[in-house]
Structure formats: structure tokens, C-alpha cells
C-alpha positions as CSV (number, residue, x, y, z in Angstrom):
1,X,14.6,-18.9,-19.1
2,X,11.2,-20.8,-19.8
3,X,11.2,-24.2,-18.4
4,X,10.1,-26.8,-21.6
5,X,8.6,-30.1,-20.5
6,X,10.0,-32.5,-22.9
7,X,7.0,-34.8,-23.1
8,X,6.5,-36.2,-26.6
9,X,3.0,-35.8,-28.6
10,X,2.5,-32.6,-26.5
11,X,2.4,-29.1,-28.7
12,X,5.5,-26.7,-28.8
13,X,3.6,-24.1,-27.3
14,X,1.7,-26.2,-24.5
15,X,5.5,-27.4,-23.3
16,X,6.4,-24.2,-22.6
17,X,5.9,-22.7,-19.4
18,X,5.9,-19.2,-17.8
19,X,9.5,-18.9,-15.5
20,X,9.0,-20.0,-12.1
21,X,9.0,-16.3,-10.6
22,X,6.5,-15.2,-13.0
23,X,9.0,-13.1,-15.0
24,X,10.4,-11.0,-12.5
25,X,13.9,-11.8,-12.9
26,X,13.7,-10.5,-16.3
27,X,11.7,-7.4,-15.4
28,X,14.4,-6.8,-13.0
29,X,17.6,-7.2,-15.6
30,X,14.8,-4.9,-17.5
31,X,15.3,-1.8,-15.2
32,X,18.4,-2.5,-14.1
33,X,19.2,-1.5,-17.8
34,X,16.8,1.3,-17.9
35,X,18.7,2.8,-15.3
36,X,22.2,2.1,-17.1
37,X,21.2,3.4,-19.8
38,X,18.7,6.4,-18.4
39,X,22.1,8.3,-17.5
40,X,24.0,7.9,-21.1
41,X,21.3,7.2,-23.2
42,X,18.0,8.6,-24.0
43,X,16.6,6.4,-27.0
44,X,17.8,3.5,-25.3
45,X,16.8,3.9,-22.1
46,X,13.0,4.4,-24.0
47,X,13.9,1.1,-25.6
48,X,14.2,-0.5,-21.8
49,X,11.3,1.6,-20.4
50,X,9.1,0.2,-23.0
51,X,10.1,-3.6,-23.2
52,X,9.4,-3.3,-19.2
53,X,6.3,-2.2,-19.6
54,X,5.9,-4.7,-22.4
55,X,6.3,-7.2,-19.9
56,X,4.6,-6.2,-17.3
57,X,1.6,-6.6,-19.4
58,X,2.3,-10.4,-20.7
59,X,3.0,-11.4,-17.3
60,X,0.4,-12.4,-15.1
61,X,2.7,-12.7,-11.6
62,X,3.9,-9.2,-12.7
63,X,0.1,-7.9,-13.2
64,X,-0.8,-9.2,-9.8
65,X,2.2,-7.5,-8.0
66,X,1.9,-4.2,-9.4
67,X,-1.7,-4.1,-8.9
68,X,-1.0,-5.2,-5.4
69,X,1.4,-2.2,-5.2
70,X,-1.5,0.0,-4.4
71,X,-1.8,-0.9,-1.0
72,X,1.6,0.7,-0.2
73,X,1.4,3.9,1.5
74,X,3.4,6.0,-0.9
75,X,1.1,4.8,-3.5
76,X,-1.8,7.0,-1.6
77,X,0.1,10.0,-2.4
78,X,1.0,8.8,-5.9
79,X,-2.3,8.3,-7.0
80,X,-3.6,12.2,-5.6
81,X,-1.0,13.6,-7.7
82,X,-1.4,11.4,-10.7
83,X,-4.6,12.5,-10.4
84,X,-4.3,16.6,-10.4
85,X,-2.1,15.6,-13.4
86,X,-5.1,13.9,-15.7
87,X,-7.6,16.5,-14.5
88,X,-5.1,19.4,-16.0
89,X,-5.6,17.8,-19.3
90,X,-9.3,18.7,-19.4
91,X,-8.9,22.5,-19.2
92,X,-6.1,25.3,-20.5
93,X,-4.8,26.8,-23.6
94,X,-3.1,24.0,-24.5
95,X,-4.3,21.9,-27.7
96,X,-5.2,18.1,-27.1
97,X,-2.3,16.9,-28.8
98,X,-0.1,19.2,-26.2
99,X,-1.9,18.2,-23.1
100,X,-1.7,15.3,-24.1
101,X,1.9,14.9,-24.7
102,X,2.2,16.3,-21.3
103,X,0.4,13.6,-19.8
104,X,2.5,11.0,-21.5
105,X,5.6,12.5,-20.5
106,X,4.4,11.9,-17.1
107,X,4.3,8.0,-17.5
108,X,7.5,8.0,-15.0
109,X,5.3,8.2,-12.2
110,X,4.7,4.4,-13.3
111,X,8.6,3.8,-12.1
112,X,7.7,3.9,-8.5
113,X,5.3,0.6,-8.6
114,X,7.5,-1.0,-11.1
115,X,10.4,-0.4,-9.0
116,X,8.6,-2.0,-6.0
117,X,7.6,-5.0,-7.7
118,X,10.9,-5.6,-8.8
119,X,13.1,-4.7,-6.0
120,X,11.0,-5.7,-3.1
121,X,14.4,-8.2,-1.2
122,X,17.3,-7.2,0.1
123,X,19.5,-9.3,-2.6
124,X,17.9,-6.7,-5.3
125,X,18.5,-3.5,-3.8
126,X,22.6,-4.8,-3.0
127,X,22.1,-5.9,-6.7
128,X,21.0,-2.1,-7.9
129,X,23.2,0.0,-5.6
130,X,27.0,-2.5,-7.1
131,X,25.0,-1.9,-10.6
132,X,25.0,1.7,-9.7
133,X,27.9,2.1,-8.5
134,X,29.8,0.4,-11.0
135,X,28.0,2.9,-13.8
136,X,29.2,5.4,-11.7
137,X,32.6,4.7,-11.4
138,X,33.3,3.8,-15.2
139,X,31.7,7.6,-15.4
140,X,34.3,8.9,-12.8
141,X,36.9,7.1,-15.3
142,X,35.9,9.2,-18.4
143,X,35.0,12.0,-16.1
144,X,39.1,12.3,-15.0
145,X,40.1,11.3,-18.4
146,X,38.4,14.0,-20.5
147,X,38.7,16.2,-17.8
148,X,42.7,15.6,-17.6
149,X,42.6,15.7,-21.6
150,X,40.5,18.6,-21.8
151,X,38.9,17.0,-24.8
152,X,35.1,16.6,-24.5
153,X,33.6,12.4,-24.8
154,X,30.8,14.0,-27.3
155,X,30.9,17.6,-29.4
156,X,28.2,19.7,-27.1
157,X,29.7,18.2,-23.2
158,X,32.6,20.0,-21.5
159,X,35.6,18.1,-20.7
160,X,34.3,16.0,-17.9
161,X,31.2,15.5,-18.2
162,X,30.3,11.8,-19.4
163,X,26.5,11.4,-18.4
164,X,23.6,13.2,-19.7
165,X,24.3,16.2,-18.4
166,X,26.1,18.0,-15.4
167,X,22.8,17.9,-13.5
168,X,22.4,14.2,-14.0
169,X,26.6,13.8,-13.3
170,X,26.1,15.7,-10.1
171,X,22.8,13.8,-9.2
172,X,23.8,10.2,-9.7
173,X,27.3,10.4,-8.2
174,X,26.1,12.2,-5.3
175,X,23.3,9.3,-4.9
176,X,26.2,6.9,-5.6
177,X,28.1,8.1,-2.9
178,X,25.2,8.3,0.2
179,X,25.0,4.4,-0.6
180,X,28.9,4.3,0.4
181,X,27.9,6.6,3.2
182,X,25.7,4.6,4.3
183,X,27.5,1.3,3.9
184,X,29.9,2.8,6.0
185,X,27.8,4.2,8.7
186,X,25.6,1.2,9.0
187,X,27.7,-2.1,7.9
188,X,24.9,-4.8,9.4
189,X,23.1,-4.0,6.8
190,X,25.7,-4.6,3.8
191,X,27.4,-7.8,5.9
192,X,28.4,-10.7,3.9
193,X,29.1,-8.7,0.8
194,X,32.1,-8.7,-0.8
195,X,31.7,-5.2,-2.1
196,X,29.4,-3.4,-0.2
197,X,30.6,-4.8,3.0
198,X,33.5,-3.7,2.5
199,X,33.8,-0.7,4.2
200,X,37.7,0.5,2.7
201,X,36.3,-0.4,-0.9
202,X,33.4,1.7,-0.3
203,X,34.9,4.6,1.5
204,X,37.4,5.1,-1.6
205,X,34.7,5.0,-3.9
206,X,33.1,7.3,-1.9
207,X,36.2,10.0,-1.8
208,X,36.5,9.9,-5.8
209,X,32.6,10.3,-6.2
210,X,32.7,14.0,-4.1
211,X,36.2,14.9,-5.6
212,X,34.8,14.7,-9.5
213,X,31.7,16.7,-7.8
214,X,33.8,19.1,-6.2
215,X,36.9,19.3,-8.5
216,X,35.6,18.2,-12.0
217,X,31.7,18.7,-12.1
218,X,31.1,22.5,-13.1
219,X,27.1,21.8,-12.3
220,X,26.0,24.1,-9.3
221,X,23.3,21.8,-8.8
222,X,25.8,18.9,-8.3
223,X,27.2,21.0,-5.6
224,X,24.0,21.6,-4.1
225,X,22.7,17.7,-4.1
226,X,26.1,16.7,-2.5
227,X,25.8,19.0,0.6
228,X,22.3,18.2,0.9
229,X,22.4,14.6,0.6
230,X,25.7,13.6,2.5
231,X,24.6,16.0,5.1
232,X,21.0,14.3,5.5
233,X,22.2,10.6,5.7
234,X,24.6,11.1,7.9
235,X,22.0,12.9,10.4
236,X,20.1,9.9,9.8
237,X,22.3,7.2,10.0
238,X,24.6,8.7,12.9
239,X,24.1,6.5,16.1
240,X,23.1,8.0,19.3
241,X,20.8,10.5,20.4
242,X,19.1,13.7,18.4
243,X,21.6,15.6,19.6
244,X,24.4,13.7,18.3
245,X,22.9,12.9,15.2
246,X,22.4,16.8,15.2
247,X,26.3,17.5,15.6
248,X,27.2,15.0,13.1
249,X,25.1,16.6,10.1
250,X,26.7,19.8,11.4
251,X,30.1,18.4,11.1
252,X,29.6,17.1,7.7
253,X,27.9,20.0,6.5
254,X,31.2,22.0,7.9
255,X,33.2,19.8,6.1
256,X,31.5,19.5,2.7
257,X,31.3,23.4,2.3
258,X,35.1,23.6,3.4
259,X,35.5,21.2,0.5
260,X,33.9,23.0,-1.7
261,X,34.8,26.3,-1.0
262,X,38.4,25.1,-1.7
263,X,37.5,24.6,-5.2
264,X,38.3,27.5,-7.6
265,X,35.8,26.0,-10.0
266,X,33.0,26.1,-7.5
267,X,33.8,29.7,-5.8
268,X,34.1,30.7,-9.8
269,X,30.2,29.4,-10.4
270,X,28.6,30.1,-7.5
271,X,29.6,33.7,-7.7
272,X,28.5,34.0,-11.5
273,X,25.1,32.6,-10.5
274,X,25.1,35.0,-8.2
275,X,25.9,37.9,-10.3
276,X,23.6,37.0,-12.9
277,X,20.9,36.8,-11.1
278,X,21.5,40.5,-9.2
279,X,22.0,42.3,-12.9
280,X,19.1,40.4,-14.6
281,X,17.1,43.1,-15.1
282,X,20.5,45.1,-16.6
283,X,21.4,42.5,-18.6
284,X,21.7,43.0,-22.5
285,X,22.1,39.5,-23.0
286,X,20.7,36.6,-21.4
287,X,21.8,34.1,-18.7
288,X,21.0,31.0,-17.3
289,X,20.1,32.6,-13.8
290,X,19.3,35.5,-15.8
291,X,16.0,33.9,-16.9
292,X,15.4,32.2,-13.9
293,X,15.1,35.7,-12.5
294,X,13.0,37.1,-14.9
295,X,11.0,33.2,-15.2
296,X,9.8,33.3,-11.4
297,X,7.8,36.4,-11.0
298,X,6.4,36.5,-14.0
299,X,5.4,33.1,-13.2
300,X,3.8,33.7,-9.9
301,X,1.8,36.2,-11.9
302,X,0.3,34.0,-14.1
303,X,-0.1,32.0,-11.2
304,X,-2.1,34.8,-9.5
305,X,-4.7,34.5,-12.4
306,X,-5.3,31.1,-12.1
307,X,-5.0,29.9,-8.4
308,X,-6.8,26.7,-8.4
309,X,-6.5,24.7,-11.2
310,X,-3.7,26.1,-13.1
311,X,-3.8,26.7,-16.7
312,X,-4.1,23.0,-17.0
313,X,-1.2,20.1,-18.1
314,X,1.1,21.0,-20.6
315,X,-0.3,24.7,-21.2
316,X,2.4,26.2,-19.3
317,X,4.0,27.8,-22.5
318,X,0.7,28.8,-24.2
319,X,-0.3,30.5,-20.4
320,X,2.9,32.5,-19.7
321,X,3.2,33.7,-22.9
322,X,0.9,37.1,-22.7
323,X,2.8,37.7,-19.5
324,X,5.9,37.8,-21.4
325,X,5.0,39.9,-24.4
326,X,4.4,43.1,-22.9
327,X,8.4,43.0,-22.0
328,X,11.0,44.4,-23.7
329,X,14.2,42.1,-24.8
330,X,15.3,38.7,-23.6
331,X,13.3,39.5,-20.4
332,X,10.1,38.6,-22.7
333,X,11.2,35.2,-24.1
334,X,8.7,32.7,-24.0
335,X,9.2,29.6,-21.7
336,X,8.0,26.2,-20.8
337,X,9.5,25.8,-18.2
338,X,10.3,28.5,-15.2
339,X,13.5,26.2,-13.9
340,X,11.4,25.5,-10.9
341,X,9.7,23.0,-10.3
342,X,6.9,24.0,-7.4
343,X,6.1,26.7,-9.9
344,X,6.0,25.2,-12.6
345,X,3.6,22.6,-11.1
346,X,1.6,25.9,-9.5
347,X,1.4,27.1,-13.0
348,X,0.1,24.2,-14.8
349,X,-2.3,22.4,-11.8
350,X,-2.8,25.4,-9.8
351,X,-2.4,25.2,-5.2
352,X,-4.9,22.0,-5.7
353,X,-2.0,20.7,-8.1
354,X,0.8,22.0,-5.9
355,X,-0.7,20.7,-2.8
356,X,-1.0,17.2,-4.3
357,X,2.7,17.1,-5.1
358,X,3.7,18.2,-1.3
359,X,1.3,15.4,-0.3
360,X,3.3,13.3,-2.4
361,X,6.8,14.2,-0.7
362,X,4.9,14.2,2.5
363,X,4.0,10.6,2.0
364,X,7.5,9.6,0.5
365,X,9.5,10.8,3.7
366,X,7.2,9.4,6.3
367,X,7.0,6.5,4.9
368,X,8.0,3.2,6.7
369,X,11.0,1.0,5.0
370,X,13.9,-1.0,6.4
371,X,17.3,0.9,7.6
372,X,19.3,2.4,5.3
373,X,16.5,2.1,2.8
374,X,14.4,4.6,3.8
375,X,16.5,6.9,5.1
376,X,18.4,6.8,1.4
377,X,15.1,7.9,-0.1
378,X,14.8,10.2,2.2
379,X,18.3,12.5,1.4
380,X,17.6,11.9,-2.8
381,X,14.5,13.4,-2.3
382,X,15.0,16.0,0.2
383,X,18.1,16.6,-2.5
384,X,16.0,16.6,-5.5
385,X,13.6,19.4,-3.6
386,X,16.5,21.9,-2.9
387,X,18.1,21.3,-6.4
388,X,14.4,21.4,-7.5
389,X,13.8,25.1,-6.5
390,X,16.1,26.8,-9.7
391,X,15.1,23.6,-11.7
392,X,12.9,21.2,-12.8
393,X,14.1,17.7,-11.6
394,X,10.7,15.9,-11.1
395,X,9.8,16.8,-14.6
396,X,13.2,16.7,-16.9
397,X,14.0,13.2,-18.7
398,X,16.6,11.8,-16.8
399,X,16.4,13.4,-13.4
400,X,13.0,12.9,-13.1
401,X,12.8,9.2,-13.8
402,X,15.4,8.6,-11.9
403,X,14.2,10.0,-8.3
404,X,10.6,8.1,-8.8
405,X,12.4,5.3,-9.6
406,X,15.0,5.1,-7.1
407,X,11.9,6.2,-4.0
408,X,10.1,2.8,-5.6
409,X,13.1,0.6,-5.2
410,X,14.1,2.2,-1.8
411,X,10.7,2.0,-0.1
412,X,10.0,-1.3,-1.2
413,X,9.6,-4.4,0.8
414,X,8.7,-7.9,0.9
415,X,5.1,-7.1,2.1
416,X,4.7,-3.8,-0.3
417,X,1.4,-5.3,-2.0
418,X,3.5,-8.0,-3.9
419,X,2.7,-10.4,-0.6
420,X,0.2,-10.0,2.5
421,X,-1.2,-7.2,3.5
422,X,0.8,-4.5,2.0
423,X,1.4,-2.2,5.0
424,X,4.7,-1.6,6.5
């Protein structure tokens, strides 16, 4: 709250005074509600995304820590991609208006130095992950409950799936459920909290987040994020040598699949992806790997055609489209999107775009950042490649905000250009 000197004779607006930390408490209550509401939500998640930026820009402690954000290393790689992005505007079938729109959409690249202004301390990142968690587990609530009911919380959701999406679902609960991971694996880091420290609360938690994922969640990419991501921070966190680290991911990776493979619901979808994508070509009607296997190639085609530079920022449609038209059927539909997201980046920037963005991941993974910190940025990202490869998730609304966000808050620290010299 501003701080009002109650001197008398002095103007209203000369006794009031900019909060003490320069606003950042509020910026942070800002995007802790951005990412509440990013997963239910998509006008008002815009709502938070804007007042944040809003903000940022009357603040001038805020303005000085996000410009200071440039000397992090993971900014280096943010910037070169960023920049492949604006360049893409300036060529391609798109109209103005389209590249444009493209360019905009790409604002969440802008989470990564918020985040890192805002979550630089080890208080705000325990404050984010009981946030988080807490999200998560009134979502596992109406997750069992519709699921149990078999009535779906809004018209166009399956029973059982609360957030956005099943994507988003299988996304933030398996992020949800590393944090217990790691709160288990390494409690130093978590001591003195009731919550987090706690490792019983936190391995209970954990157990309901990978049974909705495995016994509720129909997404295949859920199922995909959750053996990549447990499986990676357990590698990571396991003490001991390489070697045991090695065995442990093994273990878990054992386990998870076992897991999985016990659910009917999983053997059912992972063998109609399958199928769908073997009989694509057969197909009279379309499906969702159906397309994907139709999407790719034809993709890589138009790729072919323009190997450098793309066919600029949001021209992908307008590009594929004579590649599509000489086909027959479905297999001809028009896309803006291929469901993968190194190709669709290869499509629209070209190998100089593409080759940006692998700088960018590159940067993010070797990047220095306090234990479990880093090495939680490390599995959602190394998660949101894998899942990335039949999809989109750097690009989508909600996934895509949510990884740049959660690397900024992850691979922040005290000295991340808010203070000193910025390197870590």
C-alpha cells in the first residue's frame, strides 16, 4: 500500500509515495494471478497479463530491474530468437495486419524477464510453487468429481477435465508434482516450511497428481510430460554418482510406464494414436494424428522451398496452403499450425529461425540457478520439447505462457540483473 506522509499544508498527491519495494509486491500478487487464472481462464488471465505490464511501466524500481534482466544469460538466447521472430515480419505472404498479429501473440516471451524480476528470492518461488500447488489440487478436486459423476464442469470438456484443456491438465499437474518430487528428494531446500517441508504432505499430493494423469486425464500428451518430467528430476536430484543418478531415472521411468501401462484409458489412446497415424493416408475421415501425419511432410516441403528465412511470421497458413491444394480430401485441408512446434518454427523463420530457438533451449538448460531451481526448469522444458514434437506448446495460449514463465521464475536469482552484476 502507498505510504502517505501526513504533514499538513502539503498537496494530496506530493504525500503520497511510491511503496517501499518499488511495486514489486504488487507485480508479484499480479502474476501470481496471471498464472491462476492462465489455466481456467483466458480473458482473465489477459486482464492480469496486461495490468502487469501496466505496472511495469509506472514503476520506476520495476523499469530498472527488468532492464537489468538483460545481463542474465538466458536473456542472450531470448533476445536471438526474439529477434528471428521481428525479422519474419518483414517478409512472406502474410498481410501486415497477420504478421503482425503474430508478432503480438508472441509478447509471452516478455514472461521470462518479468518472472525474474519478480521472483528473484527464495520466499517467492516457495510462495509460487504452494500457489501452484494449491490451483492444482482444487483441479484434482473437480477433476475426481466430474470424472466420478461423469458430468462435464463446462458443455465442450470431458468429465474430468477442469483446466483449459487436457494438454494444460496434463502439463501443470505433472509440473505440480516434480515440485513434490523435488521437495522430497531435496528437503534442505524446502526446510522450515510448513507445507513444502513437509515431506508426507507433499508426497500425497504428489501420488493424487500422477493418478488423475494416469487414471483420469485422457490427454496423451499428459502422459508423455509425466514420464519425461518425473524421470528427469529424479536423474537430477538423485544423490550420488552418475551412475546412480543413472539407475534412478531408470527406475522411475520403469515405474511410471508400469503405471501407465496399467491404465485401460492410456493403453486405449496410445494405441488409437497409433492407428491413426498408420491408416492416415486410408482414412475417409480425419483424425487428430491423422492430420499430424499428413501436416508434417507436407510441411517439410514447404520448408524445402524456403530454407533460410521461412515464409516469414505468421504466414504459415497463407505458405502451406498451395502445398495442400493439389491433394485430394481431408489430406488437403489448410493449416496453421502442423502440431509441431520445430516445424512450425522451420516454416515460418526458416533453419536461421529454428536455430535461434535451439539456441534458446540450449541457453535455458545450461544455465546456472540454485538447486532444485534449475534442475525444475530443466525437466518442464525438456518436457515441453518431447510433448512439443506432435504439438505446438511454445506457441499455444496457455502452454506457451506458462513454460516461459515458469523458466523466468525458476532461473532467477538475487543477482539476475535486478542487483550486481547479473551473472550467476
Amino acid at each position: 500500500m502507498n505510504a502517505i506522509d501526513s504533514k499538513r499544508g502539503v498537496p494530496l498527491l506530493a504525500r503520497v509515495r511510491a511503496p517501499a519495494d518499488g511495486g514489486v509486491a504488487l507485480a508479484r500478487v499480479l502474476m501470481l494471478g496471471f498464472i491462476v487464472t492462465l489455466l481456467v481462464s483466458t480473458s482473465a488471465a489477459i486482464v492480469f497479463e496486461f495490468t502487469t505490464y501496466i505496472t511495469f511501466a509506472v514503476s520506476p524500481e520495476l523499469r530498472r530491474r527488468f532492464v537489468r534482466t538483460v545481463h542474465h544469460p538466458l536473456m542472450v538466447g531470448l533476445l536471438v530468437f526474439a529477434a528471428t521472430i521481428v525479422i519474419g515480419t518483414s517478409h512472406g505472404p502474410a498481410s501486415w495486419h497477420g504478421a503482425l498479429g503474430a508478432l503480438a501473440g508472441w509478447r509471452r516471451l516478455l514472461l521470462v524477464p518479468l518472472a525474474m524480476v519478480v521472483f528473484d528470492d527464495e520466499s517467492s518461488k516457495r510462495l509460487l510453487f504452494k500457489i501452484f500447488i494449491l490451483i492444482c489440487l482444487v483441479g484434482i478436486f473437480f477433476s475426481f468429481e466430474t470424472a466420478w459423476r461423469g458430468l462435464p464442469i463446462v458443455h465442450k470438456m470431458p468429465p474430468g477435465i477442469v483446466f483449459h484443456n487436457y494438454s494444460v491438465q496434463g502439463l501443470s499437474f505433472s509440473l505440480a508434482a516434480i515440485v513434490c518430487i523435488a521437495a522430497i528428494l531435496r528437503p534442505e531446500a524446502f526446510a522450515g516450511d510448513r507445507v513444502l517441508g513437509n515431506r508426507a504432505i507433499m508426497a500425497v499430493v504428489a501420488a493424487l497428481l500422477i493418478f488423475d494423469v494416469a487414471f483420469v486425464l485422457w490427454g496423451r500428451s499428459g502422459y508423455l510430460a509425466l514420464i519425461v518430467m518425473v524421470v528427469v528430476i529424479v536423474t537430477l536430484l538423485a544423490r550420488g554418482s552418475l551412475p546412480a543418478k543413472v539407475l534412478a531415472g531408470l527406475g522411475v521411468l520403469v515405474c511410471v510406464v508400469l503405471l501407465l501401462a496399467s491404465s485401460g484409458q492410456v493403453r486405449s489412446r496410445v494405441a488409437q494414436a497409433v492407428s491413426e497415424f498408420d491408416t492416415a493416408d486410408q482414412s475417409a475421415k480425419p483424425t487428430s494424428l491423422g492430420y499430424r501425419a499428413v501436416f508434417w511432410p507436407t510441411t517439410l516441403r514447404m520448408a524445402r522451398d524456403h530454407p533460410l528465412f521461412g515464409v516469414g511470421t505468421g504466414g504459415f497458413e497463407d505458405g502451406y496452403r498451395p502445398y495442400g491444394q493439389s491433394v485430394a480430401g481431408w489430406q488437403g485441408s489448410e493449416t496453421a499450425d502442423p502440431h509441431n512446434q520445430f516445424l512450425k518454427i522451420l516454416g515460418e523463420q526458416g533453419l536461421i529461425g529454428l536455430a535461434a530457438f535451439l539456441f534458446f533451449i540450449f541457453r535455458a538448460l545450461t544455465c546456472q540457478a540454485p538447486t532444485p531451481y534449475r534442475q525444475l526448469a530443466a525437466a518442464a522444458l525438456i518436457s515441453w520439447c518431447a510433448t512439443s514434437l506432435a504439438n505446438s506448446h511454445f506457441s499455444t495460449f496457455a502452454e506457451g505462457r506458462l513454460i516461459f514463465f515458469w523458466l523466468g521464475a525458476m532461473l532467477a536469482t538475487p543477482s539476475n540483473g535486478t542487483e550486481g552484476t547479473g551473472r550467476v
